[in-house]
N, C-alpha and C positions, 0 to 999 in steps of 0.2 A: 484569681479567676482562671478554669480551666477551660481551653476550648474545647470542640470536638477533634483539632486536627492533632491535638496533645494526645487525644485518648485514642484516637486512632491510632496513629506513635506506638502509644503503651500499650494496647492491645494486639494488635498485630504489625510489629514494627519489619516484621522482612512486607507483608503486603503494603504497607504502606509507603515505604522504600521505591519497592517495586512500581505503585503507584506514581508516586513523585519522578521516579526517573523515566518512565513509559510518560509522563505528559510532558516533561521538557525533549524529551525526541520527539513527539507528534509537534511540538509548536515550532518548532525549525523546520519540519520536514512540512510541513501546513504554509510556513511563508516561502519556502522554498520553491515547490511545487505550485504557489500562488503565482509566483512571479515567471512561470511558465504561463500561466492562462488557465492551470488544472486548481479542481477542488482535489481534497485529501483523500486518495480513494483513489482517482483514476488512474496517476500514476501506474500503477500496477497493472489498470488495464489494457491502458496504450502499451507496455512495454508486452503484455501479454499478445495482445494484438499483434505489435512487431513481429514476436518470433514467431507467430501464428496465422500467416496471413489468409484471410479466408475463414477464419474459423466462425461456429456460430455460439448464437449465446449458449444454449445447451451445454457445448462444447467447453465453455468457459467456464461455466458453474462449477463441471466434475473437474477439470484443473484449478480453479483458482479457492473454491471451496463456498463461494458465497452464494446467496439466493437467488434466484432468479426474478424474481420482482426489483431487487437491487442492484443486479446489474441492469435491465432492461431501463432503470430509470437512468444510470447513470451514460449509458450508451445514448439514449434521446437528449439527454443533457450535455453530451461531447459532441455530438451529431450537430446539434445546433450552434455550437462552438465551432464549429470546424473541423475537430479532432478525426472524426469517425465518417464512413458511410456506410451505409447500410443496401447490397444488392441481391437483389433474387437468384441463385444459384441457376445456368445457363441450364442444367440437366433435370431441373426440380425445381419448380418455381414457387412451389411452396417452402422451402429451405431460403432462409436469406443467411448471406453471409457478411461477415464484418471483416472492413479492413481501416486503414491508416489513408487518410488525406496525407497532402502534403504537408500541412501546418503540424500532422501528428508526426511523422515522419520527422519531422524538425525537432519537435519536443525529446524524443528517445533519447536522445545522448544528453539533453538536458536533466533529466528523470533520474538517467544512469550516473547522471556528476552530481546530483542532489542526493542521490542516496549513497554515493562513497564519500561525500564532504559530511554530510550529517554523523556519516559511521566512523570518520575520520577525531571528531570532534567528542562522538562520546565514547570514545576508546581511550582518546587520547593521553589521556592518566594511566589506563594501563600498561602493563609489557603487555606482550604475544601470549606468554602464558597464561596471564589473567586473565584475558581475553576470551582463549579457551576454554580456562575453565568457568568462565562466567557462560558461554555459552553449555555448559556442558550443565551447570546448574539451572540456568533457567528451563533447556529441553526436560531436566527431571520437574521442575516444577510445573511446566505447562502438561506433562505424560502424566502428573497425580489427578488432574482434573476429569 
């Protein structure tokens, strides 16, 4: 009996590869980031946030690259966590800006050790060199798309 993940394999064994090792990074960095108090996703935002303080979602779209319906949900979903607030800009009250509660504040260094243990972990098998150049072959495969 052949399954689909065999013919996957056989058909395109680097994307499937590639498949395989991008979801065992997302599911460390998913319990990782859980046991912060974050969904997968936000991470990035709170740290976004951090160095950003003040900034608005607009603002966050063009640096961070995502949609803006996507962030705005994930913002009302940190906001109600504690993570985030959300204030009316003192010069523009139509402008709200986003910043870091305490509780978010807390998480960043959390964030920033979840994401050097995860990258610690699937490195780990390689040298330095391979490293590199794995990073230098994935930028060419992510630049063919």
């Amino acid at each position: 009996m052949t399954t689909g993940r065999q013919v996957a394999a056989g058909r395109g064994p680097v994307g499937y590869a590639l498949a395989e090792a991008t979801k065992a990074h997302r599911v460390e960095l998913q319990w990782r980031v859980a046991a912060l108090g974050l969904h997968l996703g936000q991470e990035l935002l709170i740290v976004d946030i951090h160095y950003n303080p003040g900034t608005t979602q607009a603002e966050m779209v063009q640096r961070i690259g995502l949609e803006q319906p996507t962030i705005a949900k994930a913002l009302g979903r940190m906001e109600r966590a504690g993570f985030v607030r959300r204030d009316s800009d003192p010069q523009d009250r139509r402008v709200i800006r986003v910043r870091l509660t305490d509780r978010g504040e807390e998480a960043v260094a959390g964030v920033e050790e979840a994401w050097a243990e995860v990258e610690r972990r699937t490195t780990g098998g390689l040298s330095e060199a391979e490293s590199r150049e794995l990073i230098r072959m994935l930028n060419i495969i992510r630049d063919s798309h």
